[in-house]
N, C-alpha and C positions, 0 to 999 in steps of 0.2 A: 642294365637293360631289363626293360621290365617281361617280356618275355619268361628270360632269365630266371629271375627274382621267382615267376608264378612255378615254374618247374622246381627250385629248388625247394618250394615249400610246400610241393603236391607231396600227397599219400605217400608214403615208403622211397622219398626220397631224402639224404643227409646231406650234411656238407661233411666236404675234404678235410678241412681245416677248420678251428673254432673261432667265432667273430672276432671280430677288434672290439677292444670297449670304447667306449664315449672319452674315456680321459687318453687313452691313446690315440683316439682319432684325431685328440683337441691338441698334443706334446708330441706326436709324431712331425719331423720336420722332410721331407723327403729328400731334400738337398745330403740333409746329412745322412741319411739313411743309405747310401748312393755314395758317401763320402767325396763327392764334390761341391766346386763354389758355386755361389749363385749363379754366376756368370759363363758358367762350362759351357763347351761347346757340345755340339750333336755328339759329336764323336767319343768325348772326354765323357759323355753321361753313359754311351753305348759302352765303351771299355769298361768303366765301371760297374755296369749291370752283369758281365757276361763276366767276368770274374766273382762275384756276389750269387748270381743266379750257380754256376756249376759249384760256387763253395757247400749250398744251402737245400741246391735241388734234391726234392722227396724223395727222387727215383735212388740217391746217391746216400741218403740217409734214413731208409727204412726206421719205421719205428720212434722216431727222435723230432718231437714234438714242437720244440727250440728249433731247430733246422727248419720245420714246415711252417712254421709262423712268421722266419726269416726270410722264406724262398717268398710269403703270400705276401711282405710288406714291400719287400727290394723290386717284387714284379709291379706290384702297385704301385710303386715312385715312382719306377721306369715310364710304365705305361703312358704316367702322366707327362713327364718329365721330356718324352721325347715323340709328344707328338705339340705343334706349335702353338694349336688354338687350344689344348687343355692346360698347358706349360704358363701362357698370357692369363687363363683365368686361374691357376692356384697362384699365379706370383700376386694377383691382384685381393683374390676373396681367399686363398685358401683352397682344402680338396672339398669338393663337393659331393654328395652321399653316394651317388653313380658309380664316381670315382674307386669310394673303399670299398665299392661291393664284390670285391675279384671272386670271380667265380673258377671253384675247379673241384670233380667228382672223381671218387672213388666207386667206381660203379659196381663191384660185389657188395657193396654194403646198400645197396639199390633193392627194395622191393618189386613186384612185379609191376605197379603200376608207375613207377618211377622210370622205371626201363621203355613202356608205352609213350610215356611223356618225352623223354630223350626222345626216342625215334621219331616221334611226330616232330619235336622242333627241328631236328638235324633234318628232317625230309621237306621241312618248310622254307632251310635252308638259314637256321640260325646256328653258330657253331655252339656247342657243348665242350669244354675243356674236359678231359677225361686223364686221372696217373692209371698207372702198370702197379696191379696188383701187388702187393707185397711178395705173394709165393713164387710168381717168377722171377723177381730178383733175386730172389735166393737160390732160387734152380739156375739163374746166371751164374751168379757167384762159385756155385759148385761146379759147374759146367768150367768157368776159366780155370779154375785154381784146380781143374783137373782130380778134383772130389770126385765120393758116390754121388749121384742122384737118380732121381725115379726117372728121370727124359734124358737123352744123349741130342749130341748138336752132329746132323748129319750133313755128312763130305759133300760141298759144292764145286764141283769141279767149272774149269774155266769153260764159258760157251755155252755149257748145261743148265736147259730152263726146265725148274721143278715146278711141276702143277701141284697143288694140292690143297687142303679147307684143314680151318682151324677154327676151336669153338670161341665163344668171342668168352673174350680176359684171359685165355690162356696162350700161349704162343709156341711156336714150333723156331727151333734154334737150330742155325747151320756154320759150317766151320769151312774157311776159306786159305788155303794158303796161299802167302804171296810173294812170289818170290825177285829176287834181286833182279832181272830182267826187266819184271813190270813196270819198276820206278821208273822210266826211262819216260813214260807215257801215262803213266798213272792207270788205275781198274773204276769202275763204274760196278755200284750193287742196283740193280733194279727189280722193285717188287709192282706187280698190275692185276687189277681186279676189274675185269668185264664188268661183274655183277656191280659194278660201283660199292662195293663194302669199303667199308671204313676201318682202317689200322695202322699200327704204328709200324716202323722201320727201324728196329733200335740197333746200332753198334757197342758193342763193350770192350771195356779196356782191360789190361792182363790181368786185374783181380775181379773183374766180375763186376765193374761201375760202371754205367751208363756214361758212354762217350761222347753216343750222337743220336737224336732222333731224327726222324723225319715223318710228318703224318702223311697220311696220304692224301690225294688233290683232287679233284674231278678233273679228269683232261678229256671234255666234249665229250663225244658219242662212246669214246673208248674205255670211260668207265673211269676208276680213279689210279693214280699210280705216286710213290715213292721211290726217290731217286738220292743216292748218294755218289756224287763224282769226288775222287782222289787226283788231281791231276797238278802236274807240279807252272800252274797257271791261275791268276786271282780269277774267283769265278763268286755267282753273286749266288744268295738264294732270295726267295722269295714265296709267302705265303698265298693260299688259295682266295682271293679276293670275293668278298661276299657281299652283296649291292643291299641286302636287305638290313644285314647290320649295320650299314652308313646311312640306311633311312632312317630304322630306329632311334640313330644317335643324334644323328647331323644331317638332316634332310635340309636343311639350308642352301648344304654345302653341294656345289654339284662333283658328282663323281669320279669325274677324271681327277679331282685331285687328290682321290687317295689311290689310284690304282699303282702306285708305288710307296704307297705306305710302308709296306714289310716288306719293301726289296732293300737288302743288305749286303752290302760286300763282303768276303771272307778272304781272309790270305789263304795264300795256296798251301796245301797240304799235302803229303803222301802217308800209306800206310807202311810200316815198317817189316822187312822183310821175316816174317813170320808164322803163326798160325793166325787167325784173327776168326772173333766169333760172332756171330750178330741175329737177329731173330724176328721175326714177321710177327707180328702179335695183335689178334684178334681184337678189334676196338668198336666192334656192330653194338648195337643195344639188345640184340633179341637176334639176330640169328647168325650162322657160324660162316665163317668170311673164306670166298675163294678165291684163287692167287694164283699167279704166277710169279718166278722168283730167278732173277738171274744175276752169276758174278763174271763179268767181265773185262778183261785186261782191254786197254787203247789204243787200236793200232795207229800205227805212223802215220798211214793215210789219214786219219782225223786230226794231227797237226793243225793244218790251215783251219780246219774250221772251230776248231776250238780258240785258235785267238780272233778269227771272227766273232765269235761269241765273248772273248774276253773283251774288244775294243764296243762291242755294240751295249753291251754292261756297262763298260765306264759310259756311252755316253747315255745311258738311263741312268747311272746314277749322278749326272750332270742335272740330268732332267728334273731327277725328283730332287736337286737341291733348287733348282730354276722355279721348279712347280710350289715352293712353299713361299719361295719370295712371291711367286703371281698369286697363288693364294692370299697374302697380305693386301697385294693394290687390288685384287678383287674386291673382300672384304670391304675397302675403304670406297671402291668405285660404287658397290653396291649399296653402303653406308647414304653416300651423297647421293646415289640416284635413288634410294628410297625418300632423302629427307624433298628430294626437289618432286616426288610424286605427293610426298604429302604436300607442299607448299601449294602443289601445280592446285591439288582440293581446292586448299584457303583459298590461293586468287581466284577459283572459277568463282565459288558460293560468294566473296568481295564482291566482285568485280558485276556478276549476275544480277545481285541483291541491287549494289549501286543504281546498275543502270534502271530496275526496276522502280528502284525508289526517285531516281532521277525522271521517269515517266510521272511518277505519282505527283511530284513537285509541280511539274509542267502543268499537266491537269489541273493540278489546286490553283493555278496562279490564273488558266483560262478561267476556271472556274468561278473565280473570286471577280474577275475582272468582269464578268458578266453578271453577276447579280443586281449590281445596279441600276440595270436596264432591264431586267425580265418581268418586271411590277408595271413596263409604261407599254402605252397601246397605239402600235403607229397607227396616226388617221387614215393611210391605205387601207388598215384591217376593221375601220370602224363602220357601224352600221348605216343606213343608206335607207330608210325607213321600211316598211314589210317587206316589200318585196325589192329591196336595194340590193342583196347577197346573192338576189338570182341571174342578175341582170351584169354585165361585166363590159 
C-alpha cells in the first residue's frame, strides 16, 4: 500500500521486522511455507496459518528474531494464499512486490514524527499494524507466574465497569476469576472507548503468552470497542472493515465483496475454571487511551439470542463463500462486458467511417457521370443576339 510504504520510510520511523532479500523473495514458495498442497482448500490453508501464526507470533517470542521473520513470512503466505484474486495471480506470475511488503510497527522505537504520521493515516482511516511492546510482556509473564513486578493485575469483579486511561504502549492488567457455574453460559470481556482511541484486548495464558487479542473497532457514534465472548456455541469474529484500503488495492472491485473478507468462524470455547489475566493496552500514536472495561458472566436469558446469532453467522458465512464464487462470474461478466464496450467502439468508428465513405463513393460516381456534359451549352442557354437575354 503505497500510503503504507511513505509512513514507514518518514523521519523516525523503523520497521518491526528486517526485509526479505531478493533471493528469498525469488526461493520463498508460500505453499510450502504454510505446509500445504497446491490444491488446499480455504479452510486447510486457514488451519494451517493459525497453528504457524500462534507457533511464531512476536508477542509469544520476544526478542527471537527467527520467530519474527517466521510470523512476517507465514502472515505474508496467508494473506495471499487466502484471499481468491491474489491466490489466481501468485499461482499464475508469482508474489508481486505489494504482496512482500507486510507491514507491522513496533511503535516505542517510533520517533516523534513517526508517531504524527501513524496518527494522520489511522485518522484518514488507513489501518497501521502495530506489536505490544516487549516490557509488557514481560510484566505479563511476571503477572501470571505470580512473580515480582513493578504493575499488579487488579480484581475485576463480575458486573463491574472499570473506567479508567492508559498511556499509549503501556497497558493496565486485570485478574478475572471464573468460576465453575459460569461455564454453563459462558463470560463475555468487554473493553469501549467513547473517545474512539485505539487498543488492544489481550488475554493470557497461565505462563504469561499471549492467548487472544482483539483490536479494537469503531462501532458508529459510540466510539471503538473490543470484545471477547467465551460461550460454549460456534460464534464468528470478524475484522473492522475499511473502504479506503479496498480502494487503495482493488478499486476495481466493488465493495460488498469484501465486506466478509475477515469474517471467520471459531469453535466454541470456554475459559477454564480459574484465575485468568488479561490487559487493555494502550495502542493511540500520541495520546493516552480512555476506557471502559467490563467482565461478565451470560445469563440464561441470552440463550436464545446467542444461537440467533450462531444460525445468522453460519449463514454469513454461506454468504461469503457464495460471495467469492459471484466475485468470479462478476469478474468474467465484467471481462466480456468490457471486451463488448470496446468492440461496441470499433463497430461505431467501422460502421461510421463506412457509411461516410459509402456517401463519398456515391458522390464521385454522381460526379464522374456528370462531367461529360458540363463543357456542352444547351441551345436554351444560348445567346439571342444583344438584346436576346433580356427578352424571354
Amino acid at each position: 500500500m503505497g500510503l503504507l510504504k511513505k509512513l514507514r520510510n518518514s523521519p523516525g520511523m523503523s520497521k518491526a521486522t528486517s526485509p526479505v532479500s531478493e533471493k528469498e523473495k525469488q526461493e520463498e514458495d508460500f505453499y510450502e511455507l504454510l505446509g500445504v498442497e497446491k490444491l488446499a482448500s480455504e479452510a486447510e490453508i486457514k488451519s494451517a496459518y493459525r497453528k504457524l501464526a500462534l507457533k511464531y507470533h512476536p508477542d509469544r517470542n520476544p526478542g527471537d528474531v527467527h520467530a519474527q521473520e517466521q510470523f512476517k513470512k507465514v502472515s505474508i503466505a496467508y494473506s495471499v494464499l487466502s484471499d481468491p484474486n491474489k491466490r489466481r495471480q501468485y499461482d499464475v506470475s508469482g508474489p508481486s512486490e505489494n504482496q512482500l511488503d507486510f507491514e507491522g510497527f513496533d511503535v516505542s522505537e517510533m520517533g516523534g514524527v513517526g508517531r504524527v504520521f501513524g496518527a494522520l493515516f489511522t485518522k484518514l482511516g488507513v489501518p497501521i499494524p502495530t506489536q505490544i511492546v516487549p516490557k509488557v510482556l514481560a510484566q505479563a509473564r511476571h503477572i501470571c507466574m505470580g512473580e515480582e513486578c513493578e504493575v499488579s493485575a487488579k480484581p475485576l469483579q463480575p458486573g463491574e465497569v472499570i473506567g479508567a486511561s492508559v498511556g499509549k504502549q503501556h497497558a493496565h492488567f486485570y485478574e478475572i476469576d471464573v468460576l465453575d457455574s459460569y461455564r454453563e453460559n459462558g463470560v463475555t470481556i468487554v473493553c469501549n472507548s467513547a473517545s474512539s482511541s485505539k487498543f488492544k484486548l489481550v488475554l493470557f495464558d497461565r505462563e504469561g503468552g499471549v492467548r487472544l487479542i482483539q483490536e479494537s473497532q469503531k462501532r458508529g457514534k459510540s466510539g471503538t470497542q473490543a470484545d471477547m465472548f467465551f460461550v460454549p456455541y460456534t460464534i464468528a469474529n470478524i475484522g473492522e472493515f475499511n473502504a479506503m484500503k479496498y480502494h487503495l488495492e482493488d478499486k476495481e472491485t466493488p465493495l460488498p465483496f469484501h465486506y466478509l473478507d475477515t469474517f471467520e468462524t471459531q469453535t466454541a470455547q470456554l475459559l477454564d475454571s480459574r484465575k485468568h489475566y488479561f490487559a487493555v493496552y494502550g495502542d493511540n500514536w500520541i495520546n493516552d487511551v480512555k476506557y471502559n472495561v467490563s467482565f461478565t458472566p451470560v445469563s440464561k436469558d441470552s440463550k436464545e439470542k446467542l444461537m440467533e446469532i450462531t444460525e445468522l453467522e453460519k449463514v454469513l458465512g454461506d454468504k461469503k463463500t457464495d460471495m467469492l464464487k459471484f466475485q468470479r462470474e462478476f469478474a468474467e461478466a465484467k471481462r466480456v462486458f468490457e471486451a463488448a464496450c470496446e468492440r461496441i467502439k470499433l463497430e461505431d468508428k467501422f460502421i461510421t467511417e463506412s457509411l461516410k465513405k459509402r456517401e463519398e463513393l456515391y458522390d464521385d460516381v454522381i460526379s464522374k457521370s456528370r462531367a461529360p456534359f458540363q463543357n456542352q451549352i444547351s441551345p436554351s442557354k444560348s445567346s439571342k443576339g444583344f438584346l436576346g437575354g433580356w427578352f424571354k
